[in-house]
Structure formats: C-alpha cells, structure tokens
N, C-alpha and C positions, 0 to 999 in steps of 0.2 A: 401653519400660521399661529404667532403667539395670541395669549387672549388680547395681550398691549396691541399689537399691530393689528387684532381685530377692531379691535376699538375705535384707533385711531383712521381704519375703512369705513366706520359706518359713520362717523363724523363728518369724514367728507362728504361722503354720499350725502347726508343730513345736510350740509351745507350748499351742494351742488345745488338740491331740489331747490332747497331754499330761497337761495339767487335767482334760481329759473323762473321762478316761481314771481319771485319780484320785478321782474324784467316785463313777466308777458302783463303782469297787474298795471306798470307804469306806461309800457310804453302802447298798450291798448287803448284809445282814447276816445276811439269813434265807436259809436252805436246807431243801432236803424230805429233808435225812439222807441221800440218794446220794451217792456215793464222788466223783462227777464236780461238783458243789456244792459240796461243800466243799473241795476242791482250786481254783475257780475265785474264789468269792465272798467277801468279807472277815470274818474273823473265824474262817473256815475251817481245819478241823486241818491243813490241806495248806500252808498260808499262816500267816504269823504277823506282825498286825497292827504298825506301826508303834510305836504307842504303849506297844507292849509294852515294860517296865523291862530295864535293861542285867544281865541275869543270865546265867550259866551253865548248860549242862547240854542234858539231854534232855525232850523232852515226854511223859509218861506218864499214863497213867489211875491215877486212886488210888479211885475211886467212880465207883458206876452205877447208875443202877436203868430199866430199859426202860418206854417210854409205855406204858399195860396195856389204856387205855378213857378214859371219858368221867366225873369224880366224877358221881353219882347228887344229883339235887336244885341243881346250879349252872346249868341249860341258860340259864336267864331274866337271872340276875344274876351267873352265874362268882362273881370274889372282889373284884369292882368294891370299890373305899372301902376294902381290908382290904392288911394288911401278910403275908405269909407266911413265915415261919422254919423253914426245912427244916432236920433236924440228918442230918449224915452224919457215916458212919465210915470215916478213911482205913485205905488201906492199906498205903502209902508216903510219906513228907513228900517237902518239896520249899521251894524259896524263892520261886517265885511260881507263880501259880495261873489258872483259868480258867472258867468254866460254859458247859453248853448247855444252855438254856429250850428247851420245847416247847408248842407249839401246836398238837399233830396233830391233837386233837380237838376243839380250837374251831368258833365257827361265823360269827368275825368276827376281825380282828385283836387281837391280846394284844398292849396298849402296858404297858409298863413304864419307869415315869420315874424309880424308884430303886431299885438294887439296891445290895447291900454284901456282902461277904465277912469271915471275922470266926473266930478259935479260939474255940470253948467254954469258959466261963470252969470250967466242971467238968463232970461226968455227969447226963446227968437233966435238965439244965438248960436255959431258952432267955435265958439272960444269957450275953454276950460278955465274953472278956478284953478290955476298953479298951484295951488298949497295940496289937492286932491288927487292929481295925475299917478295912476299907478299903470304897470305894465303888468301883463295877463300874461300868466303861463298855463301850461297841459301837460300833466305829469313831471311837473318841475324843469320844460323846456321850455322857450321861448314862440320854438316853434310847431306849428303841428299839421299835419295831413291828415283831410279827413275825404273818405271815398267817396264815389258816387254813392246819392243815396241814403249817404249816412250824415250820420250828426255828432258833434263831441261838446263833453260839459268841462269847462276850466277848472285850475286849481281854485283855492279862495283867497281872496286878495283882501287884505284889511284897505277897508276908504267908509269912512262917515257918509253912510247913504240918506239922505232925507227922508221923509215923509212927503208925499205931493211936492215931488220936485222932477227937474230934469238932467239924467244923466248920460255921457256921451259917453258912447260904446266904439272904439276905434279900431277895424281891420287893416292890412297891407301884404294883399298878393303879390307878389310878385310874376305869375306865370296862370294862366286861364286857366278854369274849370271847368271849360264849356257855361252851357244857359247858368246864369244865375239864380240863386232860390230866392225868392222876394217875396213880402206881402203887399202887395196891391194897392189898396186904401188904408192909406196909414191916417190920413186926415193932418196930416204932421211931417212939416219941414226937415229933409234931412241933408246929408252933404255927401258929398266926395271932392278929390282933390288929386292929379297928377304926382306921380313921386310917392317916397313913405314919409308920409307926415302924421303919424301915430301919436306921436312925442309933443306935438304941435299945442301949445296952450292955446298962441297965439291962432284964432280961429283964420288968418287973413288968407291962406291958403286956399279955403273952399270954399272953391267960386261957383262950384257944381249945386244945385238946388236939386231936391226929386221929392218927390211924396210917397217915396216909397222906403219900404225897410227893408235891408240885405242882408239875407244871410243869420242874423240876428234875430234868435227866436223866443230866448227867455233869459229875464234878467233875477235870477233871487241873491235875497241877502238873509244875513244870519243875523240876532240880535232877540231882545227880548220886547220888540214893541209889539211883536203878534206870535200869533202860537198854531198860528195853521194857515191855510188855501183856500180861498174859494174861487173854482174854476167856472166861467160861464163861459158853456158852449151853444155857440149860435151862428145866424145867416150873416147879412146884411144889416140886419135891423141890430144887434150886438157887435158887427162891425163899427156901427156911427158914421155909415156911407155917406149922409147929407149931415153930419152935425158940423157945425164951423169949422175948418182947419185950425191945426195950433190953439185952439182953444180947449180939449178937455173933456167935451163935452156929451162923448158916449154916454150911454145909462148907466155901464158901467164904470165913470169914471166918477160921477154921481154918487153912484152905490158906494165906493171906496170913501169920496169923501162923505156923506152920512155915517158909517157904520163906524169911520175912525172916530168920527166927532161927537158919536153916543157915545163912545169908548171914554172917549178922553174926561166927558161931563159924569162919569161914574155909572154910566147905566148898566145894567148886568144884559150884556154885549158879546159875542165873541171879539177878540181881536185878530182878526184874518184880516191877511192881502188879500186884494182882488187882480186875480187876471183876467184879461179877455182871449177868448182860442173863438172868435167871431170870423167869418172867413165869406165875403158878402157873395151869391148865390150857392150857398152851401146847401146839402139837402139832407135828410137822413138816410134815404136809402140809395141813391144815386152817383156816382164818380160825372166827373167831368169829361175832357175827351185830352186824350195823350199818353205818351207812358213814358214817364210813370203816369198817372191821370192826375189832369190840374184839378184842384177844388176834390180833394176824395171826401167821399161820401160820410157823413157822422157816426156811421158806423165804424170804416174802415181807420177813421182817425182817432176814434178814441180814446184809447187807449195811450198815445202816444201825445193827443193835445189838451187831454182831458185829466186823465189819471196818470201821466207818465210826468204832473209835475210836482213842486216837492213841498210832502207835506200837506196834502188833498183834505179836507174836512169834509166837500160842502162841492158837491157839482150843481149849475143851476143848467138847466136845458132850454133854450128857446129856439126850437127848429121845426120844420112840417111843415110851414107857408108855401115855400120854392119845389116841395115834392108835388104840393096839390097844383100850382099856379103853372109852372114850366111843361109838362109833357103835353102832350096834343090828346090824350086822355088820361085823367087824373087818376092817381091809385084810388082804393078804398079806402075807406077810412080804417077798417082793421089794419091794412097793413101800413099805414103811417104808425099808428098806435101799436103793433108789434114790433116795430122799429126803435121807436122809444122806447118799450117794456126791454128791450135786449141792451139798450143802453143800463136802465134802470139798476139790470139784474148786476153786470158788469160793475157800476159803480158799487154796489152791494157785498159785491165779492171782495172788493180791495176796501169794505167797510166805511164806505163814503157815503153820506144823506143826497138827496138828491131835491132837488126843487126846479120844477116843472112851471114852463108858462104858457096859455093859452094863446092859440094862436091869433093876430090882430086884424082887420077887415082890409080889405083891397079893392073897395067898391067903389069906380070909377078910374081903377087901372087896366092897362091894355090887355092883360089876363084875364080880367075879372071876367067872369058867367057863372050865373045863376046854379049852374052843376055844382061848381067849384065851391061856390059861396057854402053852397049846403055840406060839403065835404068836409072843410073847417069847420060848420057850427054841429054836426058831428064829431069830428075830433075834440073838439073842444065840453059838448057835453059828457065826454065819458074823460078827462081831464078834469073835470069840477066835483066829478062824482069820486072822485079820489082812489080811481082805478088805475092809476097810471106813477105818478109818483110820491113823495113823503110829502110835500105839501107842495101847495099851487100859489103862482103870484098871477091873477087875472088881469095880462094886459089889453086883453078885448077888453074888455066891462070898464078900466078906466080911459082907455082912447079913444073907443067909438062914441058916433056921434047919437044923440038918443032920440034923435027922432030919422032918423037912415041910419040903424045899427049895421046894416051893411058898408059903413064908409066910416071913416076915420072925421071925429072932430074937426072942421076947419082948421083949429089956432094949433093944433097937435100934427097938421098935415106938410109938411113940405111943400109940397103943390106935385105931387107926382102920384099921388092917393093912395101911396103903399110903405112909404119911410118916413117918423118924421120929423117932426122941426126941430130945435132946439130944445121947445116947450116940452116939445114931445116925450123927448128922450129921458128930460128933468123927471117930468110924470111918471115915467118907469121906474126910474129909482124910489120916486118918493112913495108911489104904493107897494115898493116892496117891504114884507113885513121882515125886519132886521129878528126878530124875535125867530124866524124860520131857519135861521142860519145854528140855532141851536141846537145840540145833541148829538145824534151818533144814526149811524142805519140802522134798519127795526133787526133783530137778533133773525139769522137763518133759522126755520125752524127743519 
C-alpha cells in the first residue's frame, strides 16, 4: 500500500467513526433522568444540541412539576389519537426554550410526532398567541420515541418566554404508551383535544379539562434574566395541594415572585428560577407502592428531580412530615435526619447549597399523636442547631399557633390541620430569607 492510499484509508476510517459517532449522539434522545444520561445522550442538559438557535445567555429552569405515578384509567389506551396542552407558569423568561417529556410510567414507548411550544394568549385559556407558536423538535426530528421509563430533553426553540406568565406546552401521540406519566395536583387547568391539534392557536379544540399534567415535566429557557436554579424539593405542602387552582399560589410561586422583584429593585439578590419537584405524599425514606413505585421516595428521586435540572445553585428541602405522620410506627428521628444528611451530601457533591426547613405541626390531624409530634420537635431541634443543612427557613416557628405550638395558626390553616391556606403558603415564602439563596456549598474538606 502506497503512503497516498494509506492516507487516504485512515481518512475514511476517520470519517466513518466520525458519522457514527454523530448518529448515535443525535439520534439518542431518551434518558432515565440520571445525572450521567443526560450529560452523555443528545438533547441532554449537560449538552446542548446543535440545532439549538444562535442565542445568548444561561440555561435555567423556569417550571417543573416531578413524574408522581401512572393517570388512573389510560393503562389500555394512554392519550393514543389526542393532542395535550399543558399550561404552565414561568418563573423567569428567557429567549429560547426547551422540554423534558416523560415516560417513567409507560408500559411501551411514547412516540410523539408533534410537539409545539407557544405563550398563552391570556389566563384561563388553552388559545395560543399566534405570533409565539413554535414546533419542538429532538435531535433535529420532528419526531421522537421515548421508552418505558425513560424521559428525553428537546432541541432549543427560540420563542420570547415571559417572566410570571403562562405557556402552552403541546403533545400528539398518535398510538398508546400504555399508563400515562402524570402529576397529580397541578392546582392548574390543563387540556386535551381528539385529533392532532398541536398547531392549534385557536384554543377552540380543547374541550377536555384535567387538573393534571402529562407527560411534561420541565420547562427551561435560555436568556440572561437569571443565572442559575433553585430546586425545591418537597411533600404536599411545596405541592400547593390546597392553595386555589389557577391562581399561582404555591410558596413557591411566591418565592419566584419575591426574589425576581428584589431582583428587579436592585437588591444584591441572586437571579435564579424557581422550580418546584413537590410531589404531595412524598416522603424521604419511603417509595410508594407499584412498579415502577408511584411517589419514589426523596431519596431515590433526587437526583433526577432535584439535581438532574439545569443549572442547580440552590436546593431547598422541605420533606420528613409524611415519613413521621404515615407508617403505623414512626421512624426515629435519626433516621429521618440521616435521610436528609444523604440528601445534603449529594447536593454537595454536584456543588449545590442547600437550604433546609423545619418541619410544620399536624396538631388536630387524623395522624397526629403525641409520639409523632415529639418525633418532629426532634427533628426539627437538631435542624435549628444547624446540623443538618447550610441554612434553615423555620416554617414551624412562623405557622404554628403560639399558644398550641402543636397546631397550625387558624388563619394559616386550611381547615384539614396539616396544609395551608392561601395565607399560609404566602407566609412561607415571605419568611424565607432571600439572602440564603446566596453563595456556593461549604468547600469539601
């Protein structure tokens, strides 16, 4: 062989890998939510696909809502033939945008041959501002499979994302999945519609109503209005199980609005999104029952609804109420508290601060006993003693009521004596100290 014609062998070779190489990048698209997935696979927050438009800025979460179970009633026929309009509420804009679909709880692959992204033409509504409608691709295709189990992150689509606004996230399967992945308590009006009506401005279509969200699991956008994450993981009580529908009114939807609007009046602030990964009877040590198991445990989801989103600063923890309250005998307090500490360490490892909050009273819920109560005011004094994480937001101390610290304030109560009102929730955000969101994790030593 001449040296020329060697030459011209290892070129191709060179070439061959090459290709190969870009095939399995592109057309890779699903991931199981592992840190190590998404960093490797296309469309992955660690990687940002090619097709992505020529913008500025940083990648940030502006929406979330954690996979919760399986909807009740799709195992046969999923949402086969139907279009679904999810409405979410940012909590940062941005100039272009992204999705991750989930399939955790399928029992076959979830094809979707059209997706769109799209600003709300108003409140309330599943009509699209026309001049916003953009169509969503996965590795530069229209369409994509993603397995049982798994989940895939979109190209990036340039669309003028708001700040505290609502935008419509559009799927259309055409053939079942089996069970649907859903979140449960969205608090928040969504749609579906017969046919593929992706493309639809016109909301007149969806006639379907549900309070639930499919499939749709995180919304970031790219831009320079914020420069990081801040994930809060929690029960029911960072769900916003009982805060009004369609109205906003989680703590953490609160939080986002305060910490933008410090932002904005020039106070030396971070500028992070807020998402919420709240997931209502969530526990830390515990799974649900199924399998895969509904409601996985704080542990076992971490990683993937916590720290697997993009651009992490700032984990806040509000969980341990449902590990003490739910079993027919209550852990100890160490091992709630070593539950957390493995959280702690975890978020530390990927260089995230972590902010921790004390758990809130349940005195006159159907749970509540005297055992249990002492098991919380336990956890919660070595929680104050700032043994557990980088700082602490006390929502015992400002929701309980001061003369039966064992119970929640009336006017902060629901009336269920363990979630609460409106008032409630406001309270949460408003003692949390915005100044805690600053800095970095303490150096490993």
């Amino acid at each position: 062989m001449t040296r020329r014609q060697g030459c011209a062998l290892l070129s191709a070779i060179t070439a061959l890998i090459v290709g190969l190489s870009a095939a399995l990048y592109i057309g890779i698209s699903a991931g199981d939510g592992s840190a190590g997935s998404r960093d490797t696979f296309a469309g992955g927050r660690g990687s940002h696909n090619s097709a992505a438009p020529a913008s500025t800025g940083v990648w940030v979460g502006t929406w979330a809502a954690s996979p919760s179970g399986a909807e009740p009633g799709t195992g046969r026929t999923g949402m086969a033939g139907r279009s679904v309009r999810n409405v979410v509420h940012t909590s940062v804009g941005g100039t272009s945008a992204r999705i991750t679909l989930s399939n955790l709880y399928g029992t076959q692959p979830l094809v979707v041959t059209h997706a769109t992204v799209a600003v709300a033409a108003g409140h309330g509504t599943a009509a699209a501002d026309p001049g916003t409608l953009r169509r969503i691709t996965f590795g530069g295709s229209t369409r994509v499979v993603i397995p049982a189990g798994r989940q895939a992150v979109s190209d990036a689509v340039r669309i003028p994302v708001p700040a505290d606004g609502d935008v419509l996230v559009t799927t259309y399967s055409p053939s079942s999945s089996g069970p649907v992945t859903f979140h449960k308590f969205a608090r928040q009006t969504s749609y579906a519609a017969p046919g593929d009506h992706a493309a639809d401005a016109d909301g007149t279509a969806y006639t379907e109503h549900t309070s639930y969200w499919r499939y749709l699991t995180a919304l970031d956008v790219l831009g320079n209005q914020a420069d990081g994450t801040v994930v809060v993981l929690g029960d029911s009580l960072t769900d916003g199980m009982t805060s009004t529908p369609g109205t906003n009114r989680r703590w953490t939807d609160v939080l986002a609005d305060r910490l933008r609007g410090a932002a904005d009046a020039g106070r030396d602030v971070p500028r992070y999104g807020v998402v919420n990964a709240g997931i209502s009877g969530n526990r830390v040590l515990v799974d649900g029952l199924g399998r895969p198991p509904e409601n996985i445990s704080g542990l076992k989801r971490f990683s993937r609804d916590a720290l697997g989103h993009a651009n992490v600063k700032v984990v806040v923890i509000d969980l341990g109420v449902n590990d003490i309250m739910r079993p027919d005998v209550a852990p100890t307090p160490g091992a709630v508290l070593d539950g957390l500490r493995t959280l702690v360490r975890q978020a530390h490892a990927r260089g995230a601060k972590v902010v921790g909050a004390t758990l809130m009273p349940f005195g006159g819920h159907r749970g509540y006993t005297p055992a249990r109560d002492a098991v919380r005011q336990q956890v919660n004094a070595v929680i104050r003693a700032g043994k557990v994480f980088d700082a602490v937001v006390d929502f015992d101390a400002a929701l309980r009521d001061p003369y039966d610290p064992r119970r929640l304030l009336p006017r902060y109560d629901c009336g269920d004596h363990l979630h609460p009102s409106d008032a409630g929730y406001h309270k949460m955000a408003d003692v949390f100290d915005l100044d805690d969101l600053k800095g970095s994790a303490p150096a490993q030593l």
